[in-house]
C-alpha positions as CSV (number, residue, x, y, z in Angstrom):
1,X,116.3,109.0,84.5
2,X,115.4,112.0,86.2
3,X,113.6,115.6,85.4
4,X,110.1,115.4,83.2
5,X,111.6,112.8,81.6
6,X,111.4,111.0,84.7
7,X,108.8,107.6,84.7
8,X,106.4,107.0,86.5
9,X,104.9,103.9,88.2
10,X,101.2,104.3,89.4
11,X,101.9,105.3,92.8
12,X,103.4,108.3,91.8
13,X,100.1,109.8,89.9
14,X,99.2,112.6,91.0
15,X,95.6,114.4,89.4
16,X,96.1,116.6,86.4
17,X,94.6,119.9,87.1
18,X,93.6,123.3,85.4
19,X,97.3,124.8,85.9
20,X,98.8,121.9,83.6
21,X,96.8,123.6,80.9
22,X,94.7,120.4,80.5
23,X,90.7,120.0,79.2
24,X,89.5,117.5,81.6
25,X,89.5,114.6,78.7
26,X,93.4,115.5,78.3
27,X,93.6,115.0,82.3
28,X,92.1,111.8,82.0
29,X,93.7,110.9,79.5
30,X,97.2,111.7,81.4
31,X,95.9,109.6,84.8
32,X,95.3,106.5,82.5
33,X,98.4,106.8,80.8
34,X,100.1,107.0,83.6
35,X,98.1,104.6,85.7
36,X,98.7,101.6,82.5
37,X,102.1,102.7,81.6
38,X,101.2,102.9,78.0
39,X,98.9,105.3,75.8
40,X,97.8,105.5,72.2
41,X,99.9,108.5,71.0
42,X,99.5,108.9,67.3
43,X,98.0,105.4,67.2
44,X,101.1,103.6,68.3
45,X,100.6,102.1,71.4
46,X,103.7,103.0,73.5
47,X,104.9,101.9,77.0
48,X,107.5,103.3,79.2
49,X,105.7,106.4,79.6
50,X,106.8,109.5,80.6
51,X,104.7,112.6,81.9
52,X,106.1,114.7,79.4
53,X,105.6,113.1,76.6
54,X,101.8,111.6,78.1
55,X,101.4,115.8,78.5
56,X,102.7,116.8,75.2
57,X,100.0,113.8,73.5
58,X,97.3,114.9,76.1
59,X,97.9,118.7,74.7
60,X,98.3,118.3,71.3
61,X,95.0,115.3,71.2
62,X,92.7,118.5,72.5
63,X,94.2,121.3,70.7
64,X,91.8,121.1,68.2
65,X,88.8,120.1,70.5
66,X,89.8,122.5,72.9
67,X,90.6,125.6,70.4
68,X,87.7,125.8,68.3
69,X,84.4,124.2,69.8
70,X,81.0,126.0,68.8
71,X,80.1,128.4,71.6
72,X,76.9,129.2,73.2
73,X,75.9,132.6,74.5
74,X,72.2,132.0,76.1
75,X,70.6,134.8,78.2
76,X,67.7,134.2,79.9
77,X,65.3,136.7,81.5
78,X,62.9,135.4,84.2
79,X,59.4,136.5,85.5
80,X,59.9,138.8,88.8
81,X,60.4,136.9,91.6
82,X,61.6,133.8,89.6
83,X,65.4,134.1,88.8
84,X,65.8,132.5,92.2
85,X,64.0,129.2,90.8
86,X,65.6,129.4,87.1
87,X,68.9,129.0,89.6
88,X,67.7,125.8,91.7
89,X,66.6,124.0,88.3
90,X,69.8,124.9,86.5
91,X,71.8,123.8,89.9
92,X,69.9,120.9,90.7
93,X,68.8,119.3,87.1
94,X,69.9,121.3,84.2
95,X,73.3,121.8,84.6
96,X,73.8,117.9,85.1
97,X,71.7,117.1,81.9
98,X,73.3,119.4,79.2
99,X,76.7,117.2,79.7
100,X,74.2,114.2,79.8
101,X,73.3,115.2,76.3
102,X,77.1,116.8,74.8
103,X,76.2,119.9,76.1
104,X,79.6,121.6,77.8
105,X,78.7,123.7,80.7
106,X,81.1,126.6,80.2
107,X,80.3,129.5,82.5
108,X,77.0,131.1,84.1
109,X,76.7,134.7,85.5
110,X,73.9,136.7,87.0
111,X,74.5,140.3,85.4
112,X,74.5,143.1,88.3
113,X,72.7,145.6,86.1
114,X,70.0,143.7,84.5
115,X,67.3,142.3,87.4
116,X,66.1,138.7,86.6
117,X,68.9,137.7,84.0
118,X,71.0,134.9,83.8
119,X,73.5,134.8,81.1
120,X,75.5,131.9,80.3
121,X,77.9,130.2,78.4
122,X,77.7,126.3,76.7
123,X,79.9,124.6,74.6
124,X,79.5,122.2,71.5
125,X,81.7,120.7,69.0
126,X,79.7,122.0,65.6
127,X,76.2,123.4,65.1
128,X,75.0,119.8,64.1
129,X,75.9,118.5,67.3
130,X,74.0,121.0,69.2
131,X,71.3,120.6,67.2
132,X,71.4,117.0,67.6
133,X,72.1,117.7,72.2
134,X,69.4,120.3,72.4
135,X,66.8,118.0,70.5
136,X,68.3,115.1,72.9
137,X,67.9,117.4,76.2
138,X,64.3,118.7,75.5
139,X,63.5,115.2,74.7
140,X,64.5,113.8,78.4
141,X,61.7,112.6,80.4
142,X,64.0,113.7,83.7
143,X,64.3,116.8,82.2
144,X,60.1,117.1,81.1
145,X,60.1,116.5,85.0
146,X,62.0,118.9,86.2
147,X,60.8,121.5,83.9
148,X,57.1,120.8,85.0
149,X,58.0,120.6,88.7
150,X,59.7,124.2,88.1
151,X,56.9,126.0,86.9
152,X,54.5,124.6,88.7
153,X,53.8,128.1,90.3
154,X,53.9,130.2,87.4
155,X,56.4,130.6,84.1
156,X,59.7,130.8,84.8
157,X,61.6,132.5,81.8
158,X,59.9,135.4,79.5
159,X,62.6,135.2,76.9
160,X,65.5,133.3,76.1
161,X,67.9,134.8,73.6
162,X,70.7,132.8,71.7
163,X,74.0,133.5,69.5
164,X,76.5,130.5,68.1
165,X,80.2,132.6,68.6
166,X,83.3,131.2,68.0
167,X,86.8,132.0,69.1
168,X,89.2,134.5,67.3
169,X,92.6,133.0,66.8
170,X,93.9,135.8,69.1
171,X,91.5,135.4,72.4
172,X,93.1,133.7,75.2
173,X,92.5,130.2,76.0
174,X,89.9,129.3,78.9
């Protein structure tokens, strides 16, 4: 065979990236598929596998997942002087723990109008699952570290506002 039907034996894997319009559990699931030579599609175990039916599975497995998790919009506003800190803990232990605890990091952005904001964006499959991950991150002892360490000098954040959104069937996929 040749073309996308074309198979392919494990030394001809090659990562799955953004611009194959994968999630990153549809990549993975692509590089094992293609690493075994057999996936679960439609819970028949198949071998002979080709990457465009392993993509088409991958796609389809994550539509749903992908398409309509629970989003997020948090917006922080810090102390003067402390936005720089709210950054380090995020970058350094925050960040990390939130997918510890089934937290998607989606996006983070420092507005250029508002001083001492940070606005950013988490995913989660329902509202009972984020219940159940932000119950599960303010619970952490690393987390009850870092916190402490962080405001050891003084409060960080004055106010934290947050709204669930989700996704009209017309925005674009991201």
């Amino acid at each position: 065979m040749s073309g996308p039907q074309q198979q392919l034996a494990p030394t001809n894997v090659k990562p799955a990236n953004k611009s194959a319009g994968l999630t990153r559990g549809a990549s993975a699931l692509l590089a094992l598929a293609l690493i075994t030579g057999c996936a679960q599609i439609n819970g028949a175990t198949t071998q002979a596998v080709t990457t465009k039916s392993v993509v088409a599975d991958a796609k389809t497995a994550t539509t749903t997942a992908a398409r309509n998790p629970l989003y997020e919009l948090r917006t922080y506003t810090t102390n003067d002087g402390k936005l720089d800190a709210l950054h380090a803990r995020f970058r350094d232990h925050t960040a990390r723990l939130f997918e510890r605890h089934g937290i998607q990091n989606v996006a983070y952005w420092t507005p250029t109008d508002k001083p001492n904001t940070l606005v950013y964006i988490v995913a989660h499959p329902d509202r009972d699952a984020a219940k159940a991950a932000w119950a599960a991150f303010v619970a952490d002892p690393e987390w009850k570290t870092a916190y402490a360490a962080s405001i050891a000098d003084g409060q960080l954040v004055t106010n934290i506002d947050s709204v669930f959104m989700a996704a009209t069937d017309y925005s674009p996929a991201f």
